[in-house]
C-alpha positions in Angstrom: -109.1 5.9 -288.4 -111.5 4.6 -290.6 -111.6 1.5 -288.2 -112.6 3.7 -285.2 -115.4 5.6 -287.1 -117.1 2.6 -287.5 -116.8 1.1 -284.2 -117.9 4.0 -283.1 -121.4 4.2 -285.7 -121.9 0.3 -285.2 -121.6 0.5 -281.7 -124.1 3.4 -281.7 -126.7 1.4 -284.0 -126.7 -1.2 -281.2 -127.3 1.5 -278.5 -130.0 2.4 -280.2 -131.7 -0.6 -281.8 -131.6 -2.3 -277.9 -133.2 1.4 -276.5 -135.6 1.0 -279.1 -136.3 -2.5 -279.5 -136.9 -3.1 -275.4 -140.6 -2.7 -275.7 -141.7 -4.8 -272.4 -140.3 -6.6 -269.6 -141.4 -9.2 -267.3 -142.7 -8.6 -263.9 -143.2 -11.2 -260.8 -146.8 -10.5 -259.3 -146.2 -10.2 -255.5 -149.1 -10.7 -253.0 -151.2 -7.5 -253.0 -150.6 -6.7 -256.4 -153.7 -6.2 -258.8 -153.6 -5.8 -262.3 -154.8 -1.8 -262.0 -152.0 -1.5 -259.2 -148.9 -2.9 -261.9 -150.4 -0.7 -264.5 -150.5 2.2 -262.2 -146.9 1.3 -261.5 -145.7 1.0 -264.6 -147.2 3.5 -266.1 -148.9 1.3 -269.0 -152.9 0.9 -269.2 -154.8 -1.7 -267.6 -156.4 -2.5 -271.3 -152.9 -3.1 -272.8 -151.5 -4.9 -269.8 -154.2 -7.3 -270.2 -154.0 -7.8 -273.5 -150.1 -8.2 -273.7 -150.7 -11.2 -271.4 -153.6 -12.6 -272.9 -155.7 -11.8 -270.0 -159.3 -11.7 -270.4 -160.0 -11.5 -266.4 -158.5 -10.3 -263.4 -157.4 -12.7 -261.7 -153.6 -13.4 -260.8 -151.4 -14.8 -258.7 -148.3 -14.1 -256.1 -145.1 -15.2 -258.1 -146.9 -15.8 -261.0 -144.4 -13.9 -264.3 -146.7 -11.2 -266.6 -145.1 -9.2 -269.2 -145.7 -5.4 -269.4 -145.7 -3.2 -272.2 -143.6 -0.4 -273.0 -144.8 2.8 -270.8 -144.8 6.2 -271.7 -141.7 8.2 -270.9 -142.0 10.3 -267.8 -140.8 13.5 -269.8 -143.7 12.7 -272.2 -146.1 12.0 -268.7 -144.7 15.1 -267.6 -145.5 17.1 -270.9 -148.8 15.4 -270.8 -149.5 17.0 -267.4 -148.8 20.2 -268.6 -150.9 20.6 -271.6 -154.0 19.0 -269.3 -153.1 21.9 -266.6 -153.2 24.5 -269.2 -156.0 23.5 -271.1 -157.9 22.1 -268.6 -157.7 24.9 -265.4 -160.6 25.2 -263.5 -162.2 22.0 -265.2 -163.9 18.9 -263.1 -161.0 16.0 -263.0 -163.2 14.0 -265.3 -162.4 16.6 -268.0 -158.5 16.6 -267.0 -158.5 13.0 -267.4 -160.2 13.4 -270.3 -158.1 15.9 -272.4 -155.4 13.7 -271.2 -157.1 10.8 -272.8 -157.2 13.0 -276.3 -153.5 13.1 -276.3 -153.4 9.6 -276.2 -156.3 8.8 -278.9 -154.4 10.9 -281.0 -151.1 9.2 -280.6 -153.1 5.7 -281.4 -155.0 7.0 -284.6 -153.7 6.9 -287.6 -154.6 10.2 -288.5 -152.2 12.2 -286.0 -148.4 11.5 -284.8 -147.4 8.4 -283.4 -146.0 9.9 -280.3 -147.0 11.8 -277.3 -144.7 15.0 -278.4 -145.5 14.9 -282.2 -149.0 15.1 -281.3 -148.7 17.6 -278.5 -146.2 19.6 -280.9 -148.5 19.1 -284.4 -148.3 22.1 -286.7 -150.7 23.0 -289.4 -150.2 24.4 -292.7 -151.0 27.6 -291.6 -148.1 27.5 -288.8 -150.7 27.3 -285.8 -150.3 24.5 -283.4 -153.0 22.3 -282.8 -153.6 23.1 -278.9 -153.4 26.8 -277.5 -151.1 26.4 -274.6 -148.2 25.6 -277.2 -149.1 28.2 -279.2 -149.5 30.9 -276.7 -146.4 29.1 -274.3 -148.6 28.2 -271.1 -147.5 24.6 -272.0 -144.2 25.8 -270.4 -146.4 26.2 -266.6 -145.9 23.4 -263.8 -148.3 21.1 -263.9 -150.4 20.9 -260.5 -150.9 17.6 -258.2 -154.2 16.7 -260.0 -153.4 17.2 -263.2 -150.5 14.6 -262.9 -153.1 12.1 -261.6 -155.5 12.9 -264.3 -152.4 11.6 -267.1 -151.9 8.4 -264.6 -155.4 8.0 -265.1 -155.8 8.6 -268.8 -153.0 6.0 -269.3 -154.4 3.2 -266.9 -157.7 3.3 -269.0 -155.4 3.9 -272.3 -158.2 2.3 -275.7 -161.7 2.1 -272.9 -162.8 5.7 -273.6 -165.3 6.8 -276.1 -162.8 7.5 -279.0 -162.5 11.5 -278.8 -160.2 13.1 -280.8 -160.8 16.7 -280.2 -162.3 18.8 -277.4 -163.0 22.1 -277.5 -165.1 24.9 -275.4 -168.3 26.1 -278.0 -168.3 29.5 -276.3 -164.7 29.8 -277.4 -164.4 27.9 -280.5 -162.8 29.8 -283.1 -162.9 26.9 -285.8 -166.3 26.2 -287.2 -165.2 22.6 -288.4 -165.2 21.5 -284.8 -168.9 21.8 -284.6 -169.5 19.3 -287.1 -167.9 16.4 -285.1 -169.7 13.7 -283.4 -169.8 14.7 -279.6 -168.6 12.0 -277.9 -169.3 13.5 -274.5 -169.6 17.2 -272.6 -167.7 17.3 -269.2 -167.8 21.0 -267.3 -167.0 23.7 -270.1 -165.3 21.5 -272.8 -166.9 19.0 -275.6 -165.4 15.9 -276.3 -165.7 14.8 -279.9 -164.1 12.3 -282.8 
């Protein structure tokens, strides 16, 4: 029995540590392809495909072998998408691309969670969450056609953005620590800032 149980934990630990460890694969460029076409693909960003590959220009080659990073999940693309649609309604698709891109700043600075859900799902000390939608459950909406597109986006151009960490609207702002934040950049109602 005892010889079972830890088949059974080792044989798990290797499950895992493969899922986990797998962190890019290779890929054979076929004629057509581009660099922002593989990223789109694969759902990495062109900056981090580049740089995986040592890649300082464009240039490549049919049958030539380029590794790509570890993507982001399509459940967390798919929770991405519906945080942009609820915060972001009614917004140009700059700004959806660009509350998309937040997410992802966030996940990349040490300051916030190192994954898409942690950040999405943050809690503060005083129990509130730090975007609205999971707070007041529109997070839990269907994300719409363009809002999908802004996350593909958002991850193509992963690291090229100005750095914002934050956005908020200043009609709506509840929190005056947000207004002492560098802006970064204003797209349609919503301030971007680090």
């Amino acid at each position: 029995m005892r010889m079972i149980k830890w088949l059974a934990i080792s044989s798990l630990l290797v499950v895992s540590f493969i899922s986990f460890s797998t962190i890019s694969h290779a890929y054979t460029v076929k004629s057509g392809d581009s660099l922002w076409s593989i990223a789109q693909q694969h759902g990495v960003s062109l900056h981090e495909l580049q740089d995986i590959n040592n890649q300082h220009h464009s240039l490549i080659y049919p049958g030539e072998e380029i590794t790509i990073p570890q993507a982001i999940s399509s459940s967390d693309q798919q929770l991405m998408a519906r945080l942009v649609h609820a915060e972001a309604k009614g917004e140009p698709y700059a700004g959806k691309v660009a509350v998309a891109t937040v997410i992802l700043n966030r996940v990349d600075h040490p300051d916030f969670p190192n994954t898409v859900r942690s950040v999405i799902y943050e809690t503060y000390r005083n129990g509130s969450y730090a975007f609205s939608p999971v707070q007041n459950g529109s997070i839990h909406q269907s994300a719409n056609a363009e809002s999908k597109q802004a996350v593909q986006e958002a991850i193509a151009f992963r690291g090229q953005g100005k750095g914002s960490l934050f956005f908020y609207n200043p009609d709506t702002a509840v929190s005056s620590w947000i207004f002492d934040r560098e802006t970064t950049t204003v797209i349609g109602n919503h301030r971007f800032a680090k």
